[in-house]
N, C-alpha and C positions, 0 to 999 in steps of 0.2 A: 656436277658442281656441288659443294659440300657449303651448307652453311651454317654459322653459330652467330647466337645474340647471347650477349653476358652485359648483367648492370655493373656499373662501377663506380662505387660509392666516392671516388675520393682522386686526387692528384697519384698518390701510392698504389692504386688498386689499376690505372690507368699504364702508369709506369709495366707495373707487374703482368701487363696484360701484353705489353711490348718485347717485357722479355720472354714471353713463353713462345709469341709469334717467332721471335727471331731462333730459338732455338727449334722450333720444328723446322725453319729454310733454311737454318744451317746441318738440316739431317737429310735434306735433301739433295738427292744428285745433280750436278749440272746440267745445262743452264739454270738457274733457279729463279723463282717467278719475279715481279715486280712487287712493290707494296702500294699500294692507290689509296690514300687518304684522304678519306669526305669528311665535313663538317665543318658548319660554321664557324668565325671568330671566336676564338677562346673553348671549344671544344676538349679540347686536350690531344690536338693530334700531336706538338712538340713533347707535351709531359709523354706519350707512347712512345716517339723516336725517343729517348730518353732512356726508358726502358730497356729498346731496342739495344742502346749503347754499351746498359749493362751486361746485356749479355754476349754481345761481342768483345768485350773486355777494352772498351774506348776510353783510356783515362779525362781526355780531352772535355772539359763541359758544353754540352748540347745547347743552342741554340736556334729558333729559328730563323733560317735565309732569307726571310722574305726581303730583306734588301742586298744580300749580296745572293739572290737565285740557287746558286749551291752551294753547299759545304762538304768537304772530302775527312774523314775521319779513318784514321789505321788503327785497327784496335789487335789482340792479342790473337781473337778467335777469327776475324775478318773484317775489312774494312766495309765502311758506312758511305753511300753518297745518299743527302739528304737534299733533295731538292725543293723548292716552294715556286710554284706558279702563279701567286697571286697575285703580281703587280703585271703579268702579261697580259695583255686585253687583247691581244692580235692573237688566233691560234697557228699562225704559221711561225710569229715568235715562239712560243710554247713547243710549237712540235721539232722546231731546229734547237733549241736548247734541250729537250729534252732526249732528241736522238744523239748529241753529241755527250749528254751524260749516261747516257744506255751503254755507248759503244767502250767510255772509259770507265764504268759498274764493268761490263762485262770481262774489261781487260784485266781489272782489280781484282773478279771474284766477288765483289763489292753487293751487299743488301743495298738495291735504291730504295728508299721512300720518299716518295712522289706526295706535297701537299698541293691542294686544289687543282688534281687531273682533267678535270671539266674544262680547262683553258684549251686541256689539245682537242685535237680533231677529231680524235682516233683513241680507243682504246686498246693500249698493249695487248697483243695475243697471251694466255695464261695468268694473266696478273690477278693478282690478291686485290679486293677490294675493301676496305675497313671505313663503315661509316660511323661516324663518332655525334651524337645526335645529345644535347641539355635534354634531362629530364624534365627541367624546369627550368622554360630561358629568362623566367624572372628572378632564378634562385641558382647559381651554378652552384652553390654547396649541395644541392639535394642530387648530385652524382651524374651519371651520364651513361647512356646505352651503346652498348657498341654490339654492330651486327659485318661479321666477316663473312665475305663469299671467297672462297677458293676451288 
């Protein structure tokens, strides 16, 4: 298992850090992993799917689900399922919503990224994990650390 921490000074640097993830799993062969995003409120796990968007070539503007659970995006280089489990508090909710969005990711070809994976029960076999952690949770300007395990 490979891991990297990189700071990131800024909403831009967060973004950019989304796109370089997305283009190393789209250099990968199929099945392609999952993306598991940690961190708290306001973290910048949406600014990184964001990123992600760009480099899938998503014209569509990126939001977080956390009230419609998923969102489907078709972009140029591959489509996006962004899921948010945040308002699941049952994880037998989380792990049936979240298998029936694997199974249409997997039919798409589709990058999922998965916000608040902790709801399920079970962590995806292979999946990329990105914890997105305030440097200062009394300052979100002074950046944010992010450490990937893959």
């Amino acid at each position: 298992m490979q891991q990297l921490s990189v700071q990131l000074a800024d909403a831009a640097a967060t973004q950019n850090l989304g796109r370089h993830l997305a283009l190393d799993w789209l250099a990968l062969p199929q099945p392609r992993p999952i993306l598991l995003l940690e961190g708290d409120l306001g973290a910048g796990k949406t600014s990184l799917v964001q990123g992600i968007a760009l480099a899938l070539e998503i014209e569509e503007p990126i939001t977080s689900p956390t009230f419609a659970l998923a969102q489907h995006y078709q972009g140029q280089a591959a489509a996006l399922v962004h899921l948010d489990l945040y308002r699941l508090e049952q994880s037998a909710s989380a792990d049936e919503l979240f298998c029936q969005e694997e199974e249409e990711a997997g039919a798409l070809g589709a990058l999922m990224a998965v916000e608040w994976p902790g709801r399920l029960s079970f962590k995806p076999d292979g999946a990329w994990t990105l914890q997105l952690d305030l440097i200062d949770p009394n300052d979100p300007e002074a950046g944010r650390l992010a450490r990937l395990q893959r």
